[in-house]
ZAMIMAR-232553 format. One record per residue (C-alpha): x, y, z. Coordinates in steps of 0.05 Angstrom, whole numbers, plus 5000, padded with zeros to 4 digits. Example, Ala and Ser with C-alpha at 12.3 -4.5 7.8 and 13.67 -1.06 7.14 Angstrom:
524649105156
527349795143
***
This chain:
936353481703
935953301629
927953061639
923953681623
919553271583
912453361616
913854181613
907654171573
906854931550
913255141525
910154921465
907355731455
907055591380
898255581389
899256231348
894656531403
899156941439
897157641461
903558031438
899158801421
892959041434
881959551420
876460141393
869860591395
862560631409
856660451364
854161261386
861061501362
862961271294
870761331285
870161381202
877261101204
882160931248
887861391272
894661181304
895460491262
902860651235
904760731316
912560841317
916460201331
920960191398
924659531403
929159461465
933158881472
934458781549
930358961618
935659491630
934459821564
926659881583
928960091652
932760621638
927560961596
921860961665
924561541697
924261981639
918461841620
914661831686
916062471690
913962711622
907162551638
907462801708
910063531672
904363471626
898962961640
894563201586
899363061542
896962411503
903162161472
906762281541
901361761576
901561321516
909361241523
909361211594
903560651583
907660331541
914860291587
909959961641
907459481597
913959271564
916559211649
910458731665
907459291711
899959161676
895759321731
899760011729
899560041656
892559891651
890360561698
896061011664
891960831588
884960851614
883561481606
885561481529
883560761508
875860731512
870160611470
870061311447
877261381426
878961181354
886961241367
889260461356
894360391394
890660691456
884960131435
890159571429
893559761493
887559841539
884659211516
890258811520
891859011596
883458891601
884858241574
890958021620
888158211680
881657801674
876958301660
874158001594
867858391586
872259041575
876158701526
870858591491
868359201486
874859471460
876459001415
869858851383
868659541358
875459551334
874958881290
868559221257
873359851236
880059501223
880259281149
879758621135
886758261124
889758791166
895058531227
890059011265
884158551244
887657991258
889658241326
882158481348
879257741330
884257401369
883257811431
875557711422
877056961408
881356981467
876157321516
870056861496
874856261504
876456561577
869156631600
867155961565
862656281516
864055891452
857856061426
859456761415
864956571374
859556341317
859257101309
866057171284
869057091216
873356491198
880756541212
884556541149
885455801112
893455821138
891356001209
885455651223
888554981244
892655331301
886355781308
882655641386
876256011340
877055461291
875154891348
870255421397
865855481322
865854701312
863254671391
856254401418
853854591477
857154941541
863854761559
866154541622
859354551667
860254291730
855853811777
858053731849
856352951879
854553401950
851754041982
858454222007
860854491932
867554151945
872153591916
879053321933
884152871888
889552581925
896752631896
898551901887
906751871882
912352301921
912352931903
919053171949
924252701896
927453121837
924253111782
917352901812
911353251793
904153031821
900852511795
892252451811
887551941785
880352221751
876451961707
874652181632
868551821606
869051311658
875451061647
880651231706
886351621681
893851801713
895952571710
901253001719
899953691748
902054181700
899454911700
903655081640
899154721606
892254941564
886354411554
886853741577
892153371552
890052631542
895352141506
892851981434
891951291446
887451341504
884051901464
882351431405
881350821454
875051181494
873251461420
872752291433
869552621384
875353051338
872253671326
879253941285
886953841290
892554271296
900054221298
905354491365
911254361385
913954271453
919954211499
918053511519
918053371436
925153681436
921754241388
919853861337
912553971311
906553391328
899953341296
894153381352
886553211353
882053751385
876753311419
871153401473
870852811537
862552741558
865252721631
871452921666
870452661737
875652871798
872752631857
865952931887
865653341823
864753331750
865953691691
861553641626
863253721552
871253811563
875454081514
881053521500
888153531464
890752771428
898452861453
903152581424
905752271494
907651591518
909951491442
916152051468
916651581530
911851921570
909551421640
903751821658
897051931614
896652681606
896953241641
891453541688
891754381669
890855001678
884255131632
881154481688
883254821749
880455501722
874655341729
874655281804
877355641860
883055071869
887754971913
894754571907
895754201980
902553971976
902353892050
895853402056
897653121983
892253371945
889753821901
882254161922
877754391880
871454981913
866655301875
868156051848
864856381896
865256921956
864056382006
868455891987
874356521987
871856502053
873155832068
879555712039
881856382084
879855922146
884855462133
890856022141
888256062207
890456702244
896556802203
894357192139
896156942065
900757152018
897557541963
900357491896
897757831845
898157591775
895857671706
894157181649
895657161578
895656781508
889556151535
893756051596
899856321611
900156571685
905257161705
907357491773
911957931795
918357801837
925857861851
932457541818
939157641844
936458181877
933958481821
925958691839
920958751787
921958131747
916657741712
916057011733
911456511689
908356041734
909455281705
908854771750
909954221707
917854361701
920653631717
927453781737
930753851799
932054561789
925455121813
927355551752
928555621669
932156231650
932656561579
938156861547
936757541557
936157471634
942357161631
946057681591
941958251632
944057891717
951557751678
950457051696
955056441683
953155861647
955655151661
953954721603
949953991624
953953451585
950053051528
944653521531
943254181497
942454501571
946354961607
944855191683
946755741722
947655911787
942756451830
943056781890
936656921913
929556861876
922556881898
916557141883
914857861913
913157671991
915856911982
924056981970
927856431974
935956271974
940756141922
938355651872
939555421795
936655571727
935555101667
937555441605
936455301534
929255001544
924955411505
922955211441
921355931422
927256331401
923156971413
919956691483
922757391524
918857821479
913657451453
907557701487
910558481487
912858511565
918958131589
918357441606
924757381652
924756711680
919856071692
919055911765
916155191779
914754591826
921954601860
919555201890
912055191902
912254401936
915954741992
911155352003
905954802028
900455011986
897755571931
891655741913
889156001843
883456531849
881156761776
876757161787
881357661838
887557491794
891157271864
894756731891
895456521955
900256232001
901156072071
905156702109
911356492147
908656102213
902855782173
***
């Protein structure tokens, strides 16, 4: 239990997190923004944030003309997780016409987390040209746009932007998109049939086990863990300056596996990342500090990689398949379920690649569950404090560690529950990690539950996973 090294992305500490949200048209010129001094509400638990729903549901529904009764019901949702819900209740005020900025944040935000990045930017760049420069509303509007062009792999566009500030720009994603050449991550496929698989090389069923594949980066065959709580490509430093990638800047994180305490990375880009029948050109790279913390594997294969293909994780057949993005190859993968439909779980994505759906906890419906399946630890969940204090959970401290664990009940995302279970606490190196993007993050789910679900698929461009149904 005391090896959570590889859980690559508590590291949160990019600077890039989406915590608030942009804007107007060019044909409707704002002359200066209103609602910037927005009045602060800061709950503490979920069941402060619950109790205020009800009320203010039906505010709105009494009076849905009344702006500042949709903007606090938008805002409730959001704080709950409910974006998708969020994101209708504030459309109507947060367009490129409106000059309110807290409708602007808002509605690009939700735009943002829910993968539609060509809203976002329309929201927030208006808004970046009207904020004043120095402003936290400035800053906010050039890290969404940073944020959306990093999304859609247009680094180029980012050339258009102004410099992040001297103290930010080493944590800054703008900072390495500006010092990029060329297209990021363009694919070529080896055959007509647009598909790929990796095998999984070790057993992933033992405690602790996360999959391992083999691919190659610039030719030379690599060993990496599956992790989707990671963001670029983590390569180990000395295999980074062994194959010689280019460092285009450097930043410093810190990370659970580096027990919190902050490492200096290179920001590289590999020629050729090569899984199988396909491979990826001019890939973004982090220089990890990794087998020097005792680290066996490489690196870590991650999310920002599998994004870019509808890809599924086989646990069944011991692989992980990667399909083009495409209609057809949705198709395909809903062939496999055969006549049994798939689970559909809808989630939403923020800071570069932090995944979120909804589910239950002790019964409890409505949480918000990051997906990280690089948690390597016999336990399928990490909990936070506030959950804790919130389900009136007991804690059971893990000897020579600074862990706790306590026991669940039932968990699960929403259509997949499962049985009683433990938590992992004090794992976060973020003391703020509940609140830190501006909904509830309640608790991490990970590989200790997916591996027996049998497979999931990641579809970015729906926002949906999918899982076998029961009977699969």
């Amino acid at each position: 239990m005391r090896n959570v090294a590889p859980f690559v992305v508590t590291l949160v500490a990019l600077a890039t997190g989406l915590t608030t949200w942009g804007c107007r048209s060019d044909s409707a010129p704002c002359g200066e923004l209103t609602g910037t001094e927005a009045e602060e509400w800061n709950p503490r638990l979920r069941g402060d944030v619950e109790a205020a729903l009800e009320a203010r549901r039906q505010a709105l529904e009494a009076e849905p003309d009344n702006d500042e009764a949709r903007r606090a019901y938008a805002e409730v949702l959001f704080k709950l997780g409910d974006i998708w819900e969020a994101d209708d209740v504030i459309a109507r005020l947060g367009t490129a016409a409106t000059c309110h900025a807290g409708d602007l944040r808002l509605a690009a935000g939700t735009a943002y987390l829910l993968g539609d990045y060509e809203r976002a930017v329309r929201l927030y760049k208006p808004l970046l040209e009207l904020a004043d420069n120095g402003s936290d509303l400035h800053a906010q509007a050039l890290r969404g746009l940073t944020l959306a062009h990093y999304q859609t792999n247009d680094f180029a566009r980012t050339r258009e932007l102004p410099a992040p500030d001297t103290a930010e720009a080493s944590a800054s994603p703008l900072t390495f998109m500006q010092a990029f050449e060329g297209e990021p991550y363009a694919i070529e496929w080896t055959g007509d049939e647009r598909i790929a698989h990796l095998p999984m090389t070790n057993d992933i069923t033992q405690p602790g086990a996360l999959p391992i594949v083999t691919l190659e980066i610039n030719g030379e065959a690599v060993n990496l863990i599956l992790d989707t709580g990671g963001d670029r490509l983590y390569l180990d430093q000395g295999i980074y300056e062994r194959i010689g990638l280019p460092t285009l800047a450097n930043r410093e994180a810190r990370y659970a596996y580096t027990g919190g305490e902050t490492v200096e990375e290179p920001l590289g880009v590999a020629a050729t990342v090569t899984m199988g029948d396909v491979t990826l050109l001019n890939v973004p790279v982090i220089g990890a500090t990794w087998k020097a913390l005792g680290q066996t594997s490489d690196g870590v294969l991650t999310t920002q990689i599998l994004k870019q293909f509808l890809t599924t994780v086989d646990y069944d057949n011991r692989r992980i398949t990667f399909r083009e993005r495409s209609e057809e190859a949705l198709a395909d993968v809903m062939e496999t379920f055969g006549d049994m439909p798939p689970v559909e779980v809808p989630f939403y994505m923020t800071s570069t690649h932090l995944m979120f759906a909804r589910g239950s906890l002790n019964g409890h419906p409505g949480m918000n569950y990051f997906l990280d399946s690089g948690l390597a630890a016999s336990m399928p969940l990490v909990i936070v404090e506030e959950t804790v204090e919130f389900l009136e959970l007991d804690k059971t401290e893990i000897e020579g560690t600074p862990y706790y664990w306590s026991p669940i009940e039932s968990h699960g995302l929403d259509g997949l529950p499962s049985g009683p279970a433990q938590a992992l606490g004090n794992v976060f190196v973020e003391s703020d990690f509940f609140w830190r993007f501006g909904f509830m993050a309640d608790v991490l789910i990970s590989h200790q539950y997916l591996w027996p679900k049998g497979s999931w698929t990641m579809d970015f461009d729906e926002m949906k996973y999918y899982f076998p149904g029961e009977g699969s």
